[in-house]
BALOBA-1460 file (C-alpha; in Angstrom, 3 decimals):
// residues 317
<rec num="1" residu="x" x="246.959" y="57.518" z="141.119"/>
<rec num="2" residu="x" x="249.807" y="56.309" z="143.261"/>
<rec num="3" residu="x" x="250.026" y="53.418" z="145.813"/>
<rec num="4" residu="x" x="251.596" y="53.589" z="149.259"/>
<rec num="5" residu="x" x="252.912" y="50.758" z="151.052"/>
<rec num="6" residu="x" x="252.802" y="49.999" z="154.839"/>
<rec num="7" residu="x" x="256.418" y="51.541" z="155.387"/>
<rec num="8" residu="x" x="255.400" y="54.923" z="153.419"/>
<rec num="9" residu="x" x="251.849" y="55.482" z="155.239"/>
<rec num="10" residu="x" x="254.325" y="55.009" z="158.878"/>
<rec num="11" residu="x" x="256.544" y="57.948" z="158.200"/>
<rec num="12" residu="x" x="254.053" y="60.056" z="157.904"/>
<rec num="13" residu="x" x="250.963" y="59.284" z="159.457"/>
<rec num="14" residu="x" x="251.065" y="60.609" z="163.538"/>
<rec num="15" residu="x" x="248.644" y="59.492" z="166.333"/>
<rec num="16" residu="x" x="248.493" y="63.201" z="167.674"/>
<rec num="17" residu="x" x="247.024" y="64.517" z="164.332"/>
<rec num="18" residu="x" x="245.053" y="61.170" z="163.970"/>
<rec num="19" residu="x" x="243.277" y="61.991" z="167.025"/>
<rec num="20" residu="x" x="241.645" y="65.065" z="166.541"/>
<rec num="21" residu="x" x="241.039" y="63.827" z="163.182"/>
<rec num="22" residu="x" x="239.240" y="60.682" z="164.165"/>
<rec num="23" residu="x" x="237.258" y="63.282" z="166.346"/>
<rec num="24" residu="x" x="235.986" y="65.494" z="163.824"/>
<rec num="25" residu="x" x="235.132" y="62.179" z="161.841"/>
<rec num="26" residu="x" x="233.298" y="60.513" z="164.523"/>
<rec num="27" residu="x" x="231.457" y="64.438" z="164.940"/>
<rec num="28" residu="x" x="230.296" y="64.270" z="161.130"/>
<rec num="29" residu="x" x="228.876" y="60.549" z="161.328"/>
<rec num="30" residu="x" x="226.624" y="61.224" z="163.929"/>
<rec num="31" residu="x" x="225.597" y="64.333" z="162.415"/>
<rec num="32" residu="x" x="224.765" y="62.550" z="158.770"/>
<rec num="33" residu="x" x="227.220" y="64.554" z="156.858"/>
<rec num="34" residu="x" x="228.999" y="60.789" z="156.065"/>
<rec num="35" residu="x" x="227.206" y="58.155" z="153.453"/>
<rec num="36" residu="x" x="228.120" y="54.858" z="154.922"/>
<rec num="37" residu="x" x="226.367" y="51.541" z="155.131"/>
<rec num="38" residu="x" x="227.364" y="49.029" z="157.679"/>
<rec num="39" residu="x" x="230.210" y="46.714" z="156.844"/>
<rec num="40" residu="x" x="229.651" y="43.540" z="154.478"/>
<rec num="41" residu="x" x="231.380" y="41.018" z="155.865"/>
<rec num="42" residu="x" x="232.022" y="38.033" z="153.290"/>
<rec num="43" residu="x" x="232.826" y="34.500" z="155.863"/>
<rec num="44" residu="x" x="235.611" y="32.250" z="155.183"/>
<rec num="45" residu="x" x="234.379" y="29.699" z="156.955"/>
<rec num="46" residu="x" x="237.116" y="26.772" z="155.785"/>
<rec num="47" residu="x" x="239.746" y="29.515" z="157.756"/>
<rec num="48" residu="x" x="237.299" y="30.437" z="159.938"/>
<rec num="49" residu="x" x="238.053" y="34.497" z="158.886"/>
<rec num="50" residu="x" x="236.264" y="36.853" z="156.833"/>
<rec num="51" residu="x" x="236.748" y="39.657" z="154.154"/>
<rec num="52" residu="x" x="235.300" y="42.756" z="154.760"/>
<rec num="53" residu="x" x="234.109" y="45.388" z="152.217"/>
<rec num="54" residu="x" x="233.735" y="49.264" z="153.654"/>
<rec num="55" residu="x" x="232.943" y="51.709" z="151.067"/>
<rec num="56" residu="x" x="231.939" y="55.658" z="152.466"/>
<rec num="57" residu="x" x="231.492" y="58.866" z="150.859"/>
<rec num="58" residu="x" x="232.508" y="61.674" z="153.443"/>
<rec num="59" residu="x" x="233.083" y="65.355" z="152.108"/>
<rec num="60" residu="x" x="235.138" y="65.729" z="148.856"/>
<rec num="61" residu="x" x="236.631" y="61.837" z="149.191"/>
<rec num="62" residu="x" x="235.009" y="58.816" z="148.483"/>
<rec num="63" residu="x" x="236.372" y="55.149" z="148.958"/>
<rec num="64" residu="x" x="236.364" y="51.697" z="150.638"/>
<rec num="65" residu="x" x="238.740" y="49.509" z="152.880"/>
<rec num="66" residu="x" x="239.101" y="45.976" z="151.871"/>
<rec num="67" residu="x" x="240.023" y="44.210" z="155.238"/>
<rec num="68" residu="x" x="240.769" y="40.674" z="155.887"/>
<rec num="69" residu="x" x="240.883" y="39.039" z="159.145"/>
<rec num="70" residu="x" x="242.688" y="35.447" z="160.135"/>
<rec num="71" residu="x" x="242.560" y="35.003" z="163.812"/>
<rec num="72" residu="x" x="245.141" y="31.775" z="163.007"/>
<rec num="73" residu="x" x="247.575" y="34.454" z="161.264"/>
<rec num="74" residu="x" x="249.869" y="34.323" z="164.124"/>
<rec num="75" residu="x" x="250.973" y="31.275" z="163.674"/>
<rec num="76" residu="x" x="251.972" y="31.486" z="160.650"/>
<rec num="77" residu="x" x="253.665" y="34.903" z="161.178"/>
<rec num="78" residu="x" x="251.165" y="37.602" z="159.214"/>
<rec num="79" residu="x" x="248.963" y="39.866" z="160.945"/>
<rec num="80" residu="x" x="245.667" y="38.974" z="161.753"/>
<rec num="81" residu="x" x="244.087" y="41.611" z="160.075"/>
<rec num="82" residu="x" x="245.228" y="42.964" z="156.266"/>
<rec num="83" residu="x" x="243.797" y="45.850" z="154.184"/>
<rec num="84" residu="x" x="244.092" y="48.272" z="151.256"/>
<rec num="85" residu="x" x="242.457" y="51.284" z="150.848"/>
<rec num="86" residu="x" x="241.553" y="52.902" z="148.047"/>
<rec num="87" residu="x" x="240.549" y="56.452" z="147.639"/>
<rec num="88" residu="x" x="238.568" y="58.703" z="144.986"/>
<rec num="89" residu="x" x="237.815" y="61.836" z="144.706"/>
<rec num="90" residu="x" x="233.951" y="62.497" z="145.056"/>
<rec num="91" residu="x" x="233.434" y="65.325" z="143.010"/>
<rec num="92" residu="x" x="234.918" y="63.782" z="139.917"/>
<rec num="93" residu="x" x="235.044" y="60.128" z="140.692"/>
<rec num="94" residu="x" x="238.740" y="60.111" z="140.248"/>
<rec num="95" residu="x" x="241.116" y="57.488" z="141.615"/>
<rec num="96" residu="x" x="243.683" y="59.377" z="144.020"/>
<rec num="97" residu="x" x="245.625" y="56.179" z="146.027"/>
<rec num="98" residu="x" x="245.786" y="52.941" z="146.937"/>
<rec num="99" residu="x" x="247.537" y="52.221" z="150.173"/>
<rec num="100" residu="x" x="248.272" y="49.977" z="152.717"/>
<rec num="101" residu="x" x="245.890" y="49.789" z="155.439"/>
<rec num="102" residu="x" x="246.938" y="47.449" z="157.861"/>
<rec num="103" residu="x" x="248.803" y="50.545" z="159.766"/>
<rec num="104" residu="x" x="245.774" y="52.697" z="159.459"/>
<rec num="105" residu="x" x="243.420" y="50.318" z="160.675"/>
<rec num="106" residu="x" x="245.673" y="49.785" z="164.053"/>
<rec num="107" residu="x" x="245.918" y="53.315" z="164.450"/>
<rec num="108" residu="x" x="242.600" y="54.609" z="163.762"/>
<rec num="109" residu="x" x="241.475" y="52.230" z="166.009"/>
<rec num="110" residu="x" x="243.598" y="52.855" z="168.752"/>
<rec num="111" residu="x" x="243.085" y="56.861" z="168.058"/>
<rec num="112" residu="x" x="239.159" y="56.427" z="168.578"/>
<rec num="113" residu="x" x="239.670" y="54.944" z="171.786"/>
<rec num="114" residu="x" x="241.996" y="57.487" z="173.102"/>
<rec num="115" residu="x" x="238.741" y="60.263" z="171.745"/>
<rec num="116" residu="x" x="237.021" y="58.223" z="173.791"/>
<rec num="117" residu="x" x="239.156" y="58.162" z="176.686"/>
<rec num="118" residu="x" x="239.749" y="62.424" z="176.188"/>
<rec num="119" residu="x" x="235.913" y="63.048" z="176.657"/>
<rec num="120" residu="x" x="234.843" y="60.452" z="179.184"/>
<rec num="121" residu="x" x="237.306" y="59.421" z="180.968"/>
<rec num="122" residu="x" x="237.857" y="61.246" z="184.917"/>
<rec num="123" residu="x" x="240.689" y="63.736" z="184.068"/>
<rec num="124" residu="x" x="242.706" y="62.611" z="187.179"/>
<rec num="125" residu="x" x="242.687" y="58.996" z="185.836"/>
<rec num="126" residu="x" x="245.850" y="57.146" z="186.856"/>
<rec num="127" residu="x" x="245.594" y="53.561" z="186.765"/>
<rec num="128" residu="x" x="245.221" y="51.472" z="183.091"/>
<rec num="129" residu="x" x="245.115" y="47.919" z="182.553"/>
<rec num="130" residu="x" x="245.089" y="46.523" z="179.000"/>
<rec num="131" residu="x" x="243.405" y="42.802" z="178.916"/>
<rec num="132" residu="x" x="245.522" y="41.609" z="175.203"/>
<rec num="133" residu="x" x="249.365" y="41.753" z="173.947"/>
<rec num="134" residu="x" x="248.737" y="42.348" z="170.293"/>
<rec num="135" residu="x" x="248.595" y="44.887" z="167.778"/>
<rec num="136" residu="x" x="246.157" y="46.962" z="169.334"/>
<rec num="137" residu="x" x="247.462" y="46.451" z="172.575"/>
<rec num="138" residu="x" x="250.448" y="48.212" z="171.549"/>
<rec num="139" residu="x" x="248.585" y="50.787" z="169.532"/>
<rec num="140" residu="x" x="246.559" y="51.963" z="172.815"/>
<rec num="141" residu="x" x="248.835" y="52.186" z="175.125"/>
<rec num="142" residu="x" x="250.891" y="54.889" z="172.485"/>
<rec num="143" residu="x" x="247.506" y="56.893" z="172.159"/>
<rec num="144" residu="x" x="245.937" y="56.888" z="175.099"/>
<rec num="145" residu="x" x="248.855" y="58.010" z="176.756"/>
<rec num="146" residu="x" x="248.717" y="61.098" z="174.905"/>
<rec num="147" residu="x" x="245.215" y="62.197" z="176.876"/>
<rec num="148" residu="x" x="245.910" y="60.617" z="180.045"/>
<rec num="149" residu="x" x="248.685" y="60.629" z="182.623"/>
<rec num="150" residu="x" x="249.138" y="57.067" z="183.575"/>
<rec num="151" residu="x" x="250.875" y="56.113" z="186.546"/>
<rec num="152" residu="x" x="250.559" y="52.560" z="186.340"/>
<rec num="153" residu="x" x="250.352" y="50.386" z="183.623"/>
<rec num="154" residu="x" x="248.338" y="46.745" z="184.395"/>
<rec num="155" residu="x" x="248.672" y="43.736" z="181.206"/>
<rec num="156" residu="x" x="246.846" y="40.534" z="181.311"/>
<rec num="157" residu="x" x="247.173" y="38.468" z="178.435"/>
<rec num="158" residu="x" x="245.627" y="34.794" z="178.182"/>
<rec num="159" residu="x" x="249.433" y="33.809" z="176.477"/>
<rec num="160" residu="x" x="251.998" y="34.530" z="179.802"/>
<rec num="161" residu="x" x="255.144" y="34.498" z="177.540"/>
<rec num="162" residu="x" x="253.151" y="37.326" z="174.985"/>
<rec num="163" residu="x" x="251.838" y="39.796" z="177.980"/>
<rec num="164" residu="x" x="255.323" y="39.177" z="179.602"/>
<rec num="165" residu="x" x="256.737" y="40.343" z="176.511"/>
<rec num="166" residu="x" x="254.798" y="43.302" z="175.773"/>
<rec num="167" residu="x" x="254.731" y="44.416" z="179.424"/>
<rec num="168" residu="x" x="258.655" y="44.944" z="179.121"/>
<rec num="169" residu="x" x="258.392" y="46.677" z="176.229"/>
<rec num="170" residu="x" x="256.410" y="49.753" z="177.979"/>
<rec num="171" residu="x" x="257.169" y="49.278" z="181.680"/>
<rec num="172" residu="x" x="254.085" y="47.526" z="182.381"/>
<rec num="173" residu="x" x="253.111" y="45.082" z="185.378"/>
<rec num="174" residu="x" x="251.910" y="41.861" z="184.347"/>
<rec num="175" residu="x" x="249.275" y="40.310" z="186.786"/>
<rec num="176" residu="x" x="245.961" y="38.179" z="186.504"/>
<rec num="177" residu="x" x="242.791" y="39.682" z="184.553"/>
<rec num="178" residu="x" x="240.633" y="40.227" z="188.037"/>
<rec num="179" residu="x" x="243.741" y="42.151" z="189.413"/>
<rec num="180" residu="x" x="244.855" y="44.145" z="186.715"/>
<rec num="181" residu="x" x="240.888" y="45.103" z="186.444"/>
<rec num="182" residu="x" x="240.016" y="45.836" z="190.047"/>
<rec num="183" residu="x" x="241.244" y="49.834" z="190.560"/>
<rec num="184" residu="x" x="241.854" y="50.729" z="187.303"/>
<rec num="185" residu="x" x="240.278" y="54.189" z="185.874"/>
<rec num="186" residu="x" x="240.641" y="52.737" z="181.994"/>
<rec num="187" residu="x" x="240.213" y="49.458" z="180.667"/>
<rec num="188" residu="x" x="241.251" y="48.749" z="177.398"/>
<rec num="189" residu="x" x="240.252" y="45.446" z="176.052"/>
<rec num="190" residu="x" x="241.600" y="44.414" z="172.437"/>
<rec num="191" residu="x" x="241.735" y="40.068" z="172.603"/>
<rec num="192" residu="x" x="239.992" y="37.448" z="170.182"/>
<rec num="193" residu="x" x="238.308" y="36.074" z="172.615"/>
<rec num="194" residu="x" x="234.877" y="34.954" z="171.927"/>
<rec num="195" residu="x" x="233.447" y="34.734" z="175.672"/>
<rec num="196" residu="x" x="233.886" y="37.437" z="178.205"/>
<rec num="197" residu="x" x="237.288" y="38.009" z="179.927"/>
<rec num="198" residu="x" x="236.406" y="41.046" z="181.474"/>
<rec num="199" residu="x" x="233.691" y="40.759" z="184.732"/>
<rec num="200" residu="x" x="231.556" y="43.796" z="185.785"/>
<rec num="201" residu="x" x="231.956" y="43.032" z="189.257"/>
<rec num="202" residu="x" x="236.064" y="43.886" z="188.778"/>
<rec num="203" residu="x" x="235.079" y="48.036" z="188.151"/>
<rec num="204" residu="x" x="234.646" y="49.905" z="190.235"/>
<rec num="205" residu="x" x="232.588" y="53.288" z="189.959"/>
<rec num="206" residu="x" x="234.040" y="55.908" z="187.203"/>
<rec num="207" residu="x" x="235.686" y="52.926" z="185.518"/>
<rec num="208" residu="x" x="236.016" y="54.066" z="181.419"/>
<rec num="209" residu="x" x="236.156" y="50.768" z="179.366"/>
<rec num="210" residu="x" x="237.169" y="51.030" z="175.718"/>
<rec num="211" residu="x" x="235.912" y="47.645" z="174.652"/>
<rec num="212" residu="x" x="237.722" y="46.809" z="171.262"/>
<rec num="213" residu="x" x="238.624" y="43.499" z="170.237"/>
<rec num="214" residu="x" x="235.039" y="41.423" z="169.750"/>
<rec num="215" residu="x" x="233.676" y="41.541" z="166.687"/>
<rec num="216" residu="x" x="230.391" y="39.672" z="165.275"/>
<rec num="217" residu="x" x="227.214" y="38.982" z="166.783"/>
<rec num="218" residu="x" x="227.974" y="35.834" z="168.299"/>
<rec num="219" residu="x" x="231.530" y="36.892" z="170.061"/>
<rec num="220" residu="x" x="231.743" y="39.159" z="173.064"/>
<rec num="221" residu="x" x="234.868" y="39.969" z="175.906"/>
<rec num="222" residu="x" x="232.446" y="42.152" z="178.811"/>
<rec num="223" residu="x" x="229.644" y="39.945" z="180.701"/>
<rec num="224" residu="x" x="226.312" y="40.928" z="181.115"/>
<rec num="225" residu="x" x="227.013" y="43.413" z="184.334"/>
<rec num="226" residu="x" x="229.969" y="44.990" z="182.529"/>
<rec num="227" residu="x" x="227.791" y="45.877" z="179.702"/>
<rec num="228" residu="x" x="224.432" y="46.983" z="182.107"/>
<rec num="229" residu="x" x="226.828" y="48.688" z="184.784"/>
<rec num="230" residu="x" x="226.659" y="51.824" z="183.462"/>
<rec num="231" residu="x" x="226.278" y="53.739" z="179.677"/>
<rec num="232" residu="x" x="227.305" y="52.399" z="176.570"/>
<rec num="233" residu="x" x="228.576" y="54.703" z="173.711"/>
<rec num="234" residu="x" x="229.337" y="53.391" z="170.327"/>
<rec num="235" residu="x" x="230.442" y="54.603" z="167.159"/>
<rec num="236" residu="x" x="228.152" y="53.447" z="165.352"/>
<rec num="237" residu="x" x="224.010" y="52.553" z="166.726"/>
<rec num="238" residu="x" x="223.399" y="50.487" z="163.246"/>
<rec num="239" residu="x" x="226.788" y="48.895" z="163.325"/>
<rec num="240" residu="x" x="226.199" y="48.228" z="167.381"/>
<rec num="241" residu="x" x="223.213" y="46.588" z="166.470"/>
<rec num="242" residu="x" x="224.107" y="44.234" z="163.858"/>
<rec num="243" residu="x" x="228.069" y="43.750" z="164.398"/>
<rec num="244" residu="x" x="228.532" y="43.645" z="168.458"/>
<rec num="245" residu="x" x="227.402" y="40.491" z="170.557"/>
<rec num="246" residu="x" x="228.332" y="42.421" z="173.581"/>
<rec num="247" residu="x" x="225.526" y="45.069" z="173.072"/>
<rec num="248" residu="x" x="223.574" y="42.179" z="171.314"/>
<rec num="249" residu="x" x="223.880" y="39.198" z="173.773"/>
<rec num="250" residu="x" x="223.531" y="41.576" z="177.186"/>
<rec num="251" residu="x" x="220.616" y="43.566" z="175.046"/>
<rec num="252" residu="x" x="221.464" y="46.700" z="176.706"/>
<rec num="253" residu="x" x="220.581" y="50.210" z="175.456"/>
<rec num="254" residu="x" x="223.051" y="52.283" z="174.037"/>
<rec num="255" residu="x" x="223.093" y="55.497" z="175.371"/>
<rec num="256" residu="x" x="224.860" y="57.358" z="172.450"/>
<rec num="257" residu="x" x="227.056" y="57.851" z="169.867"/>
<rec num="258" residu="x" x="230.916" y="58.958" z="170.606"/>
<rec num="259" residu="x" x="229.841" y="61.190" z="167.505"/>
<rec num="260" residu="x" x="226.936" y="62.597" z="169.283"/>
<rec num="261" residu="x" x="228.566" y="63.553" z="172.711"/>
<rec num="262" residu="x" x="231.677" y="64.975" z="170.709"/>
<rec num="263" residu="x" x="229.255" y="66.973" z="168.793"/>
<rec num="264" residu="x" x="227.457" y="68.158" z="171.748"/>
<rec num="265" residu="x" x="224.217" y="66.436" z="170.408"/>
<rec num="266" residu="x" x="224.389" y="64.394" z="173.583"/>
<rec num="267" residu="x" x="225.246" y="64.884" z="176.951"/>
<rec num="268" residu="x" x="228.086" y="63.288" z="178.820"/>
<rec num="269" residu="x" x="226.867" y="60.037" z="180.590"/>
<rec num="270" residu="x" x="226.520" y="60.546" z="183.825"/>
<rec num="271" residu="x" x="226.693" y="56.950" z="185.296"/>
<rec num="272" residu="x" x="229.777" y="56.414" z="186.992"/>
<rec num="273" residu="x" x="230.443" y="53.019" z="184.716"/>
<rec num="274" residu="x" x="230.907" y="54.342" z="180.966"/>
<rec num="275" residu="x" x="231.469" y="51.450" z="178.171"/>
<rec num="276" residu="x" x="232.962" y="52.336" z="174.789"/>
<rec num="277" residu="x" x="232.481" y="49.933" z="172.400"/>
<rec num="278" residu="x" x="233.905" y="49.952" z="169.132"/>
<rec num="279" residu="x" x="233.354" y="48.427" z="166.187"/>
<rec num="280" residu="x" x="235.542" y="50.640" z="163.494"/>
<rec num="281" residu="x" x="233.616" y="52.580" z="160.175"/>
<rec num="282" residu="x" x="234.890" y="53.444" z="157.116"/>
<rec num="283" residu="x" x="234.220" y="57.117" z="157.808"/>
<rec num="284" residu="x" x="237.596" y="56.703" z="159.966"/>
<rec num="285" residu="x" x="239.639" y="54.645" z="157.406"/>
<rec num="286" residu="x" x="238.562" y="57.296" z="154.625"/>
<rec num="287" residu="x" x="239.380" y="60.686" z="157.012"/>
<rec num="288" residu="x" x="243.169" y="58.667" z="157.997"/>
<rec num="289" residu="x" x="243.433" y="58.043" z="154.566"/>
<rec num="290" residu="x" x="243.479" y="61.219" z="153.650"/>
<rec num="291" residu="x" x="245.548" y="62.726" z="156.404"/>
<rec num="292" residu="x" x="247.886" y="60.423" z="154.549"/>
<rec num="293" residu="x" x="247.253" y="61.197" z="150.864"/>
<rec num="294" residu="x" x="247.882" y="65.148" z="151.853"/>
<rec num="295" residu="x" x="250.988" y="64.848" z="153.608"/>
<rec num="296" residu="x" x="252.793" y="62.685" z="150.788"/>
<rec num="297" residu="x" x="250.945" y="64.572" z="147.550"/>
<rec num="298" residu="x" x="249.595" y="67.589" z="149.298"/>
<rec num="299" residu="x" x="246.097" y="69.132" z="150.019"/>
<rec num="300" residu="x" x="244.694" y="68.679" z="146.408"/>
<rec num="301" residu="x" x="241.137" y="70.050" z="146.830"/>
<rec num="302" residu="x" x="240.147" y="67.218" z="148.746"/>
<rec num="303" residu="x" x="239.241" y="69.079" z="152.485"/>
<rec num="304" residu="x" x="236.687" y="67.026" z="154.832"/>
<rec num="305" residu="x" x="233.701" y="69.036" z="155.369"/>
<rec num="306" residu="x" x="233.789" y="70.692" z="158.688"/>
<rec num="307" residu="x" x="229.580" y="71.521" z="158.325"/>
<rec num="308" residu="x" x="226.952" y="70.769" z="155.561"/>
<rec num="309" residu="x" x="223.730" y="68.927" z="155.003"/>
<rec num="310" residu="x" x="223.225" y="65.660" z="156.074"/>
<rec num="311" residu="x" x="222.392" y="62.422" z="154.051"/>
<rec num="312" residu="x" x="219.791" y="60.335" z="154.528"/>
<rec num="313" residu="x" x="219.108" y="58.787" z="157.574"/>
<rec num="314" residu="x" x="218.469" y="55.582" z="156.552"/>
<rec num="315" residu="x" x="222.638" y="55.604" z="155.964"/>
<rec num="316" residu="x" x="223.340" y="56.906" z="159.675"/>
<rec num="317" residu="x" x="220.979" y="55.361" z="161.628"/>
């Protein structure tokens, strides 16, 4: 068994690869090949965080993320969230790696979105806006560049000095959230807010939103007319339904899984408002993990299943 740090799972883990891979991960959930239960998420409610426990079995690899989250991390300089990963073989129950999973986490995340934005989005889209500065922030504008040919780039962040800072960095135009909204052909949302900051009356028709950063059932970033403007996809129906406020608090009706549509179990939406919301699985922890195990060790025997049978249900709701 080895262990990988942060700095070792960065040289060789790339969002291109990650992409398609998240894609063929997202594919296999919705079509039960992946044993997963919905996240347990322990509270910490003296730091007002929580630790998160996110076991999966998915082909020939079994394992779990460990995640903790600390919205109060920044000041104190650590990331808000922190992980490890560890990862078994299924057949044999064998320990391969521990790693870092900090990195994976930002980038799987990111690399669903910009799945997300590959299938649904209008292919002529030209206009993002990003409502955050953090992490994932950064981590979507490098993927969803990658399926999309952004003219303009749009930042809001509720710190001026942090979406100042992080509009710089990729030639981005800082401006207020209604602004940076109203136009735009992809909306990428990834804040801690716990109340809406994005308003349904700001998109306008064809609008994708990848809806990221609110996570629990009692925190949400999209109002009620976001959310019932259109379809909403999710990874994840069980996870929507016990995990997301926004599909919780505006009780709306998911249309689909990303997994489903991918998989062509679904049709594309056809509403000219499409809402991604994303909650993150272990499925897509595991399948990164192992893009990363192979390229340091080598393909071992441990392949993801491309087609098979499907577990039970009652796992993939």
């Amino acid at each position: 068994m080895i262990f990988l740090s942060e700095d070792q799972v960065r040289s060789v883990l790339r969002m291109e690869g990650l992409i398609d891979t998240m894609e063929q991960a997202l594919v296999d959930f919705s079509a039960g090949r992946v044993l997963q239960p919905v996240r347990n998420a322990l509270p910490v409610p003296e730091h007002a965080a929580f630790l998160g426990v996110m076991p999966a079995v998915y082909g020939t690899v079994m394992g779990a993320k460990l995640v903790t989250a600390y919205p109060d991390h920044g000041v104190h300089g650590l990331p808000s969230h922190q992980a490890l990963i560890v990862l078994f073989r299924s057949s044999t129950g064998e320990p391969l790696a521990v790693m870092d999973g900090r990195l994976i986490t930002e980038m799987r995340t990111a690399a669903v979105s910009a799945a997300a934005t590959r299938l649904l989005a209008r292919p002529e889209a030209r206009v993002l806006a990003i409502l955050g500065s953090g992490v994932q922030a950064r981590s979507h504008f490098q993927a969803l560049r990658l399926v999309r040919n952004f003219e303009e780039v749009r930042v809001w962040s509720r710190t001026q000095q942090n979406a100042g800072r992080f509009a710089a960095e990729i030639g981005a135009r800082v401006m207020p959230a209604e602004q940076a909204v109203r136009g735009a052909d992809v909306v990428v949302t990834a804040t801690n807010a716990p109340e809406p900051i994005l308003r349904g009356a700001w998109l306008k028709p064809g609008t994708l939103v990848n809806a990221v950063g609110a996570f629990g059932p009692e925190r949400r970033e999209l109002d009620d007319e976001a959310m019932r403007s259109g379809d909403v996809v999710v990874d994840s129906r069980q996870g929507a339904r016990q995990e997301s406020g926004d599909v919780l608090m505006s009780r709306v009706t998911i249309y689909a899984e990303l997994g489903e549509i991918l998989g062509g179990l679904e049709p594309k939406p056809s509403a000219g408002i499409v809402v991604f919301k994303s909650l993150g699985m272990a499925v897509e922890d595991l399948a990164a993990a192992k893009l990363v195990y192979d390229a340091v060790v080598g393909n071992s025997g441990t392949s993801l299943p491309a087609s098979g049978a499907a577990f039970d249900e009652d796992w993939t709701e």
